[in-house]
VEXFIBA-816832 format. One record per residue: residue number from 0; residue in three letters; chain; x negated, y, z negated of N, C-alpha, C in turn. Coordinates in pm, 1 decimal. Layout:
// residues N
atom nr: NUM&rest: ALA&kette: A&n_px: X&n_py: Y&n_pz: Z&ca_px: X&ca_py: Y&ca_pz: Z&c_px: X&c_py: Y&c_pz: Z $
...
// end
This chain:
// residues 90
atom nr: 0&rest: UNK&kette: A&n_px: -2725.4&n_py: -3460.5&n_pz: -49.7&ca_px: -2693.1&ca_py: -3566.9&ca_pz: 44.4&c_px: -2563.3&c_py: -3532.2&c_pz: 115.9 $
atom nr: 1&rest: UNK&kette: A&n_px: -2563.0&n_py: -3578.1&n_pz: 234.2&ca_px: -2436.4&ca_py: -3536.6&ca_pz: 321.4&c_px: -2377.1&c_py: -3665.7&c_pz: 349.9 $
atom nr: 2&rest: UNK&kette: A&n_px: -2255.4&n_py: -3714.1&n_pz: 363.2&ca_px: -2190.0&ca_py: -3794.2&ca_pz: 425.4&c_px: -2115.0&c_py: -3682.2&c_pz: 566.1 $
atom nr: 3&rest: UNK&kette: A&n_px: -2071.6&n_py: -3845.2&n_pz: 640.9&ca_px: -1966.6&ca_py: -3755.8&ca_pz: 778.4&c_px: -1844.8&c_py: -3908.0&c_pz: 762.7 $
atom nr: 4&rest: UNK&kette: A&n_px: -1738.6&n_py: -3781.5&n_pz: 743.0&ca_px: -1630.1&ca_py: -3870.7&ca_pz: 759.6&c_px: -1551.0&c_py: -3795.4&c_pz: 849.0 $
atom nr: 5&rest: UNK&kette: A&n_px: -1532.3&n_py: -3890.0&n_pz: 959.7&ca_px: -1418.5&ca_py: -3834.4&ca_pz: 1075.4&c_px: -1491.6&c_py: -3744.5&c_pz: 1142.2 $
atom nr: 6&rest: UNK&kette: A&n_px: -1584.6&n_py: -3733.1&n_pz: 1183.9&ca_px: -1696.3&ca_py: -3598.2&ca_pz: 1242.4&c_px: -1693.3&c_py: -3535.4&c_pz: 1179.0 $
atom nr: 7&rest: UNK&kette: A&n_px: -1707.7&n_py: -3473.0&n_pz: 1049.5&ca_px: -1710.2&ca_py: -3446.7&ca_pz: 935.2&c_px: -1779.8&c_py: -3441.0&c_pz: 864.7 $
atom nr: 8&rest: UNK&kette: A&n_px: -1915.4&n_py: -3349.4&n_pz: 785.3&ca_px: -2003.4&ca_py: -3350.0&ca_pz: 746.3&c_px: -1966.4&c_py: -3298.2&c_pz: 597.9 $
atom nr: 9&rest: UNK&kette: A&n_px: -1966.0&n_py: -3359.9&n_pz: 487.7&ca_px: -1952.5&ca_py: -3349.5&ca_pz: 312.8&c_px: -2107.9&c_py: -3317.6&c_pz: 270.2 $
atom nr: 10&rest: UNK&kette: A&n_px: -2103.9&n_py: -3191.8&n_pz: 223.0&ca_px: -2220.5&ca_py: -3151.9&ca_pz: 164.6&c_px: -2169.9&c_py: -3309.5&c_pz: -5.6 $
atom nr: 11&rest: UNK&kette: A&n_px: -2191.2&n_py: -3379.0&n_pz: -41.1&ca_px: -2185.1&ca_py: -3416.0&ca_pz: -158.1&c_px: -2217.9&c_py: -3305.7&c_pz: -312.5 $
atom nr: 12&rest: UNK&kette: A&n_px: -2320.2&n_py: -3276.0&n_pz: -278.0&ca_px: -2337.2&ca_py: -3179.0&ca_pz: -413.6&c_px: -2268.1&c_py: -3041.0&c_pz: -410.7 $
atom nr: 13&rest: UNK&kette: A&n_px: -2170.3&n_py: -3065.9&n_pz: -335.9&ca_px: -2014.9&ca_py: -2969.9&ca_pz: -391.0&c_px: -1925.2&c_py: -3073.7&c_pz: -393.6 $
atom nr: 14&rest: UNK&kette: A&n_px: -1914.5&n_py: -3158.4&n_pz: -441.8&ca_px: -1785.6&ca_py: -3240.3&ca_pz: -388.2&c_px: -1750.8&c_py: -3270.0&c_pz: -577.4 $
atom nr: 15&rest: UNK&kette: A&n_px: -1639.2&n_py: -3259.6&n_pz: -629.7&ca_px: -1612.9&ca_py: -3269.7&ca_pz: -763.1&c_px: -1530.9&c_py: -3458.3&c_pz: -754.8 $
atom nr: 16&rest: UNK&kette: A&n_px: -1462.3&n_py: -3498.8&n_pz: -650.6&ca_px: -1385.1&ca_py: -3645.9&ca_pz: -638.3&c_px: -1367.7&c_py: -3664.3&c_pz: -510.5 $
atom nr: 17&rest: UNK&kette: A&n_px: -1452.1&n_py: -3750.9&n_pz: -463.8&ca_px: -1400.3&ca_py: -3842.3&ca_pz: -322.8&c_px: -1342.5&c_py: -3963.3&c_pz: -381.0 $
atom nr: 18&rest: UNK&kette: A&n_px: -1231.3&n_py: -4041.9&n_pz: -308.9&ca_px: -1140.5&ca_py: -4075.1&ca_pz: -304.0&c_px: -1047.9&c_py: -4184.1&c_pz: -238.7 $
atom nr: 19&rest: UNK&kette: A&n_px: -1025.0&n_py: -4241.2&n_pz: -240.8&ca_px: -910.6&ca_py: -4335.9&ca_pz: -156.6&c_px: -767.6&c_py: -4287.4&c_pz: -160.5 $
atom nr: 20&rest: UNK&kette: A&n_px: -672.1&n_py: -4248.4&n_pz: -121.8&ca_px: -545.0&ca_py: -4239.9&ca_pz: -176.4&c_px: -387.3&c_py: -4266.1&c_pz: -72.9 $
atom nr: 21&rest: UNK&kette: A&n_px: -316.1&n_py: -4295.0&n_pz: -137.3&ca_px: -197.2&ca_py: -4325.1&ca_pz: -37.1&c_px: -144.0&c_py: -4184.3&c_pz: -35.8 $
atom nr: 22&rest: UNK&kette: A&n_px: -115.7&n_py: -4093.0&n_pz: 57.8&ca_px: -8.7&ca_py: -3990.1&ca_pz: 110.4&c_px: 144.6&c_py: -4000.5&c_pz: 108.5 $
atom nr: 23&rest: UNK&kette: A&n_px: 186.5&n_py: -3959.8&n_pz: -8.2&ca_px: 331.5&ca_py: -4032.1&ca_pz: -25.5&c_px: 422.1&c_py: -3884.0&c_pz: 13.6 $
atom nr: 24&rest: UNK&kette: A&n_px: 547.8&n_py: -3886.6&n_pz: 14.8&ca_px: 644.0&ca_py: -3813.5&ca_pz: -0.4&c_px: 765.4&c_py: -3864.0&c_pz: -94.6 $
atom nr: 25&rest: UNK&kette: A&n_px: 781.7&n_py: -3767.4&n_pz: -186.7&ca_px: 915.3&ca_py: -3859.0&ca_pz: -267.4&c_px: 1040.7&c_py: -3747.8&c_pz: -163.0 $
atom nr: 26&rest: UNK&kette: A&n_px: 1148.4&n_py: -3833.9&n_pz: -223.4&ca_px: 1274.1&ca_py: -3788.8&ca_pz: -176.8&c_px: 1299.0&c_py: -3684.4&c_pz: -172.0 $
atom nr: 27&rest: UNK&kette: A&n_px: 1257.5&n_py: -3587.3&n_pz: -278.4&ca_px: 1283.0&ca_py: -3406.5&ca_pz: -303.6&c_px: 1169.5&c_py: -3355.3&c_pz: -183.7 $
atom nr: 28&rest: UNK&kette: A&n_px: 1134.9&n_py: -3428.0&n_pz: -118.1&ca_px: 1026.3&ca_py: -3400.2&ca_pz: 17.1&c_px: 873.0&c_py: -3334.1&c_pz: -59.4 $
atom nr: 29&rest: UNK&kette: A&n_px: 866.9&n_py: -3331.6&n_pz: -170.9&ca_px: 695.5&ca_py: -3354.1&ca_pz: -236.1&c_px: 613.0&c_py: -3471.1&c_pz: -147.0 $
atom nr: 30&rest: UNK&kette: A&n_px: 488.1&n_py: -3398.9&n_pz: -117.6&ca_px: 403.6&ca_py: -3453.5&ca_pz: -51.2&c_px: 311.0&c_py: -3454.5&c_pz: -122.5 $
atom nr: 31&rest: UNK&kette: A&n_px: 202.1&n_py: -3546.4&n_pz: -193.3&ca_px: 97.2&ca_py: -3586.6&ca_pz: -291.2&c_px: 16.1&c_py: -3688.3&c_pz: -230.3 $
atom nr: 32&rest: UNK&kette: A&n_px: -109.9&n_py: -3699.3&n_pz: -306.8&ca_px: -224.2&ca_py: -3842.5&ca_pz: -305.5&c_px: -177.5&c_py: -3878.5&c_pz: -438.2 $
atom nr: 33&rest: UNK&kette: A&n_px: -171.0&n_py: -4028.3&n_pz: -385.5&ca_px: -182.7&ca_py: -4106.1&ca_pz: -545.6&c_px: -243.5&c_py: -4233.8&c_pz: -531.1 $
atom nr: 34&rest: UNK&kette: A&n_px: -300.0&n_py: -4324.6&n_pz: -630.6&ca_px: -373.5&ca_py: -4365.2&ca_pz: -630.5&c_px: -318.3&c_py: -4536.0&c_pz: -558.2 $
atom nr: 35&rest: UNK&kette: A&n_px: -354.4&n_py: -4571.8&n_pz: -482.6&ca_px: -334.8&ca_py: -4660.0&ca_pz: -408.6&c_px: -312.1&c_py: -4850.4&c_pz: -486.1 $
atom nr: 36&rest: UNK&kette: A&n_px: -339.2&n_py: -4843.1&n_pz: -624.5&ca_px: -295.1&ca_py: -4936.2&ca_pz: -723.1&c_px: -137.7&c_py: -4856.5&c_pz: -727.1 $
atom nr: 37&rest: UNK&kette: A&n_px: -94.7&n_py: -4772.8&n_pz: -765.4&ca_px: -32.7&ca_py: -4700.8&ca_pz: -778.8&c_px: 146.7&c_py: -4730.9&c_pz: -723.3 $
atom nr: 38&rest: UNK&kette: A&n_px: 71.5&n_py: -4692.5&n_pz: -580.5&ca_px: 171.1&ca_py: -4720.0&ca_pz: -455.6&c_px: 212.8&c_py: -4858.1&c_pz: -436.1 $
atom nr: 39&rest: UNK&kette: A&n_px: 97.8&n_py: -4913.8&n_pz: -455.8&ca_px: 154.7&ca_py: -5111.5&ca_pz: -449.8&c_px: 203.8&c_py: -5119.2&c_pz: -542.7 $
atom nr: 40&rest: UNK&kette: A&n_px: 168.1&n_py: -5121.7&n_pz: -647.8&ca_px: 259.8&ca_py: -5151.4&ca_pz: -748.5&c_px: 383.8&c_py: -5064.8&c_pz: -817.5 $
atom nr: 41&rest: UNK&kette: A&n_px: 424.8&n_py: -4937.1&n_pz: -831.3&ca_px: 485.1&ca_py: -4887.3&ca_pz: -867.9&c_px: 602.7&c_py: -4833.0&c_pz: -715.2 $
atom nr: 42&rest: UNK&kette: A&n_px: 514.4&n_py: -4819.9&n_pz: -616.5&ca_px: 670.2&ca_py: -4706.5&ca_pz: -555.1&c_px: 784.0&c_py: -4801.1&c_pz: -524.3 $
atom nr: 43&rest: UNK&kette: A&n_px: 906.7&n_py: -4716.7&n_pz: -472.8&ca_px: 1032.6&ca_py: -4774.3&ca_pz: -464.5&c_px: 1114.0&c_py: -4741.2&c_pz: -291.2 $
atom nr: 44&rest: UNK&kette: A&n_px: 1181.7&n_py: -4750.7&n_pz: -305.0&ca_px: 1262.0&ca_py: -4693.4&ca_pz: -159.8&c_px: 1222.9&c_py: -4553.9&c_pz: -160.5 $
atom nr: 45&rest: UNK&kette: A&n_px: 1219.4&n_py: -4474.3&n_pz: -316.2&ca_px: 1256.4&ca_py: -4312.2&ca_pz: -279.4&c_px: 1094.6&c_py: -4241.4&c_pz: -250.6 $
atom nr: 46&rest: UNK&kette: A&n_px: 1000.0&n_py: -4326.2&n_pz: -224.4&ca_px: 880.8&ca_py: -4302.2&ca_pz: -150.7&c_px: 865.0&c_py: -4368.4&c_pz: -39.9 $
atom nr: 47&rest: UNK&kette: A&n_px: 831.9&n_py: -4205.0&n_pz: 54.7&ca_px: 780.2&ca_py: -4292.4&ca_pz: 188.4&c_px: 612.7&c_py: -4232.9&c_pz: 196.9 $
atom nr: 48&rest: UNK&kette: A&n_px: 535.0&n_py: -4390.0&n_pz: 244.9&ca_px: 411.8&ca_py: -4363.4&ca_pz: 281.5&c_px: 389.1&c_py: -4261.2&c_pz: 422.5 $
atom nr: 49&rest: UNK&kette: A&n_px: 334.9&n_py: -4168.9&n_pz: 391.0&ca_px: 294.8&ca_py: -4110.1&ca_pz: 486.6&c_px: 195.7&c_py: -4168.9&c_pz: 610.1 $
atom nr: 50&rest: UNK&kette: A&n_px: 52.1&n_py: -4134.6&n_pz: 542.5&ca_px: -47.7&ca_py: -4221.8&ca_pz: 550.9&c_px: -150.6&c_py: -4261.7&c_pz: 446.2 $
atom nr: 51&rest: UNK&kette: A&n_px: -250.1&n_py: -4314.6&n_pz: 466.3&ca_px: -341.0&ca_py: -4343.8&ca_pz: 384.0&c_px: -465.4&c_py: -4277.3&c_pz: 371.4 $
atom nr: 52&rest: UNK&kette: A&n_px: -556.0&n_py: -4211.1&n_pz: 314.0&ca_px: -618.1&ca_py: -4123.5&ca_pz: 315.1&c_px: -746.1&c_py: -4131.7&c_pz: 235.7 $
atom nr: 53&rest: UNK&kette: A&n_px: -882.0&n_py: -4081.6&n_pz: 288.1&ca_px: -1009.5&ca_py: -3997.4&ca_pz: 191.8&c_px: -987.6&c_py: -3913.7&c_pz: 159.9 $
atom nr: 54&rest: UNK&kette: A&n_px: -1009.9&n_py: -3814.6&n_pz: 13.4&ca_px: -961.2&ca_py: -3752.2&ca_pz: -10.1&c_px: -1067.5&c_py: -3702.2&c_pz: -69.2 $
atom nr: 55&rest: UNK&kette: A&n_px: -1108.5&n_py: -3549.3&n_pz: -50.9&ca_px: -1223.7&ca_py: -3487.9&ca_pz: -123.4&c_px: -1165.7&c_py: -3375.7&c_pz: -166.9 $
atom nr: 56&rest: UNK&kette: A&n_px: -1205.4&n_py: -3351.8&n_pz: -309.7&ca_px: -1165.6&ca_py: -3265.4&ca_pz: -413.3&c_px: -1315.2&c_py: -3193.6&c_pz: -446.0 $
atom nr: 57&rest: UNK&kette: A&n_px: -1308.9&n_py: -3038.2&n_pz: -396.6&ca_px: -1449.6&ca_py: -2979.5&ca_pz: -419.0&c_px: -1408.4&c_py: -2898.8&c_pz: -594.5 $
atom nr: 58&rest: UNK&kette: A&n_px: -1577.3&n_py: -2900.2&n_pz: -613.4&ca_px: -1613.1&ca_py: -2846.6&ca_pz: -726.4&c_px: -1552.1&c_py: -2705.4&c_pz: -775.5 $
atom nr: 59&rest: UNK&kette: A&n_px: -1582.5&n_py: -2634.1&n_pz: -616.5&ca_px: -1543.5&ca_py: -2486.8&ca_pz: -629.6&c_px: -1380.7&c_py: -2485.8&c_pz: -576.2 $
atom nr: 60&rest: UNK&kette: A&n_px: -1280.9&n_py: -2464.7&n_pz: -676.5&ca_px: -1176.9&ca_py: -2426.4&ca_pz: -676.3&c_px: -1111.6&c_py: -2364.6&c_pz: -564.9 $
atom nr: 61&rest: UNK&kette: A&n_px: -1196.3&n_py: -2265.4&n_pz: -520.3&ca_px: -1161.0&ca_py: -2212.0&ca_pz: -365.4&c_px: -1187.4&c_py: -2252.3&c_pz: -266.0 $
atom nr: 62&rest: UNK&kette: A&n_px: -1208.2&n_py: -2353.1&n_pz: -286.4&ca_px: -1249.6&ca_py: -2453.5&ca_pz: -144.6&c_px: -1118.3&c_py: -2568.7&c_pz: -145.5 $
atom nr: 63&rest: UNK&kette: A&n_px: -1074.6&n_py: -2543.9&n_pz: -23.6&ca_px: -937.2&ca_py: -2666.7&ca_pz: -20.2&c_px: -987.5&c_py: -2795.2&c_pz: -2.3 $
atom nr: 64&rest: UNK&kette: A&n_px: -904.0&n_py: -2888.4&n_pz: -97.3&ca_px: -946.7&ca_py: -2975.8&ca_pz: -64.8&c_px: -903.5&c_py: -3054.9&c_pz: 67.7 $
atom nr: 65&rest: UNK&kette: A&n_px: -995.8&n_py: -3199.9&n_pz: 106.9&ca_px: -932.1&ca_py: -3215.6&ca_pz: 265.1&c_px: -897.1&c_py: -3406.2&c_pz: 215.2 $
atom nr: 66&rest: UNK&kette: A&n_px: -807.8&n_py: -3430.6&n_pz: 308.4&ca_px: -772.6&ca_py: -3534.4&ca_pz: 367.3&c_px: -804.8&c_py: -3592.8&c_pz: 469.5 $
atom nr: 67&rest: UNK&kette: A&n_px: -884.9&n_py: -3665.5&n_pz: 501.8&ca_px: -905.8&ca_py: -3752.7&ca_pz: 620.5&c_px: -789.7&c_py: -3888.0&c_pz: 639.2 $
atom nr: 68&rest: UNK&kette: A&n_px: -720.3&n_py: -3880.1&n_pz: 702.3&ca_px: -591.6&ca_py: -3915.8&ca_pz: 722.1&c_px: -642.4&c_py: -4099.7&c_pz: 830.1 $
atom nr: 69&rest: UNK&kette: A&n_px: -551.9&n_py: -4169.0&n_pz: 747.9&ca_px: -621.1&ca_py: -4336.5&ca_pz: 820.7&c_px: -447.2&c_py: -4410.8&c_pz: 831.7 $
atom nr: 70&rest: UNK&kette: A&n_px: -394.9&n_py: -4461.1&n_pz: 944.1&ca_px: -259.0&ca_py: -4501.2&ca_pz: 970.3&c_px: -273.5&c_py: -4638.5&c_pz: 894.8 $
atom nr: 71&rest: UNK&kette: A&n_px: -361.2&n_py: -4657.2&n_pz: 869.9&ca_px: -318.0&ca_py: -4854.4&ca_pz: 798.9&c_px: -459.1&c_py: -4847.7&c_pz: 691.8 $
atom nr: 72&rest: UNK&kette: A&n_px: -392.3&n_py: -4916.7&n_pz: 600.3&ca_px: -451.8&ca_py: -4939.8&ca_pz: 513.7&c_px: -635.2&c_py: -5064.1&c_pz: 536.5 $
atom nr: 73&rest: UNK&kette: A&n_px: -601.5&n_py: -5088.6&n_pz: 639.7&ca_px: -753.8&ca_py: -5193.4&ca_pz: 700.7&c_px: -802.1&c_py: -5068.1&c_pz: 729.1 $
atom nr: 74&rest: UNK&kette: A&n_px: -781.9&n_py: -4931.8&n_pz: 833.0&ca_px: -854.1&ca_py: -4834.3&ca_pz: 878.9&c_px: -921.0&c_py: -4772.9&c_pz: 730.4 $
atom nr: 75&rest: UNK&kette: A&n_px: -832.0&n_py: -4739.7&n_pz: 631.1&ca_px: -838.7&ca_py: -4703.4&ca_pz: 487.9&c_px: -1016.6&c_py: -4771.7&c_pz: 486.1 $
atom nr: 76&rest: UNK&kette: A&n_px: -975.1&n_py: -4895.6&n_pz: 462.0&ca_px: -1109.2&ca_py: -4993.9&ca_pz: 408.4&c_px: -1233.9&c_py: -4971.6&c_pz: 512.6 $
atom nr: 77&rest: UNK&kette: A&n_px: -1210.6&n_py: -4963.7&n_pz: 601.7&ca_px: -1305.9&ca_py: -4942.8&ca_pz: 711.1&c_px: -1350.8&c_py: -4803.6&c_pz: 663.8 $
atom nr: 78&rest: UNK&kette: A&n_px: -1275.9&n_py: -4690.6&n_pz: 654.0&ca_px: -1340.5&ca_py: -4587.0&ca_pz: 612.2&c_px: -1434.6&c_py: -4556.8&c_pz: 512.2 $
atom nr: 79&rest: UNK&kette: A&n_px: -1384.3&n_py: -4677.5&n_pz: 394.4&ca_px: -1470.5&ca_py: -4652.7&ca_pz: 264.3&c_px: -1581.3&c_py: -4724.7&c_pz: 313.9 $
atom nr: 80&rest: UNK&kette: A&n_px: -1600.5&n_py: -4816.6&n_pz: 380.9&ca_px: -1697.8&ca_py: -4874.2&ca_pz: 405.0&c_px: -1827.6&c_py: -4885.0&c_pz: 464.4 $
atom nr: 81&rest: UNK&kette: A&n_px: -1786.9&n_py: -4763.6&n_pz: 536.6&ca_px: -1875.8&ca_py: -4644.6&ca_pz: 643.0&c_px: -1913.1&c_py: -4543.4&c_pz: 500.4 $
atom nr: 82&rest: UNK&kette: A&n_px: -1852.3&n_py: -4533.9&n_pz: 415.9&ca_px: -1856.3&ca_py: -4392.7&ca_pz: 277.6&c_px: -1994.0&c_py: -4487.1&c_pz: 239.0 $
atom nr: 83&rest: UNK&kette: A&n_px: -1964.3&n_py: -4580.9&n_pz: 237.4&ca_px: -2082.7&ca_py: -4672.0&ca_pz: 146.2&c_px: -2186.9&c_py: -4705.0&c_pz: 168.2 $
atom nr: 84&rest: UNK&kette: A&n_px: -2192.8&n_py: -4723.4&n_pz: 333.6&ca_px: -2288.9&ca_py: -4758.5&ca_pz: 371.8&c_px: -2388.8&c_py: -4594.3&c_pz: 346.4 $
atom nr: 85&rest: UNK&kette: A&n_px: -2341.6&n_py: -4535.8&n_pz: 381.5&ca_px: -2436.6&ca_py: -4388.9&ca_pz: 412.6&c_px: -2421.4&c_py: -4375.1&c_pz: 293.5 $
atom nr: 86&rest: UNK&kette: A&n_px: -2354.8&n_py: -4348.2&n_pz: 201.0&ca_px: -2479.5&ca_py: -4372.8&ca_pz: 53.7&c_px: -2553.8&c_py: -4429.5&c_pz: -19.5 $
atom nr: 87&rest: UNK&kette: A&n_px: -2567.6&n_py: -4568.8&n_pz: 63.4&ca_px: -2640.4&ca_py: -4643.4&ca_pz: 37.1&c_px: -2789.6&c_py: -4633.6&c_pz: 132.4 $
atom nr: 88&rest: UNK&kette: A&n_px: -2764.5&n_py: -4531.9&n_pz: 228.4&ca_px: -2878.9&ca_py: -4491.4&ca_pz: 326.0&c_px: -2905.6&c_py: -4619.2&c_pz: 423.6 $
atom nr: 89&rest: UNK&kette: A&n_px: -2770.9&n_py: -4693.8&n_pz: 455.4&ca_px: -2762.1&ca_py: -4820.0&ca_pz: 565.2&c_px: -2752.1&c_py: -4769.0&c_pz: 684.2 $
// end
């Protein structure tokens, strides 16, 4: 099965974790996904949100993983929601 996110076509049966995640930077300028319970509840001043993000983590190691990058967290929801529908074959 394929999803398309962002014009974007995801073979699924390589995909090891799709994802929701906030794009943070801490202060030492580390750039990470973390999990978006995460960010609401835990960060502080010394994180800044980047953006908000899909995030696919493939099976095969040598395959990078990608970010589909969303400026607000409603775009975020809108994205998963389009993820859902097409696997739900809507």
């Amino acid at each position: 099965m394929n999803l398309t996110i962002q014009n974007k076509t995801i073979d699924l049966s390589l995909v090891q974790q799709l994802y929701p995640a906030a794009i943070i930077e801490y202060a030492d300028g580390t750039v990470t996904p973390i999990s978006l319970e995460w960010f609401e509840n835990m960060a502080d001043r010394n994180v800044k949100l980047i953006h908000y993000a899909i995030c696919v983590q493939y099976k095969d190691e040598d395959l990078d993983s990608v970010a589909f990058p969303y400026h607000t967290r409603e775009a975020l929801e809108e994205g998963m929601k389009d993820v859902a529908r097409q696997a739900r074959g809507a």
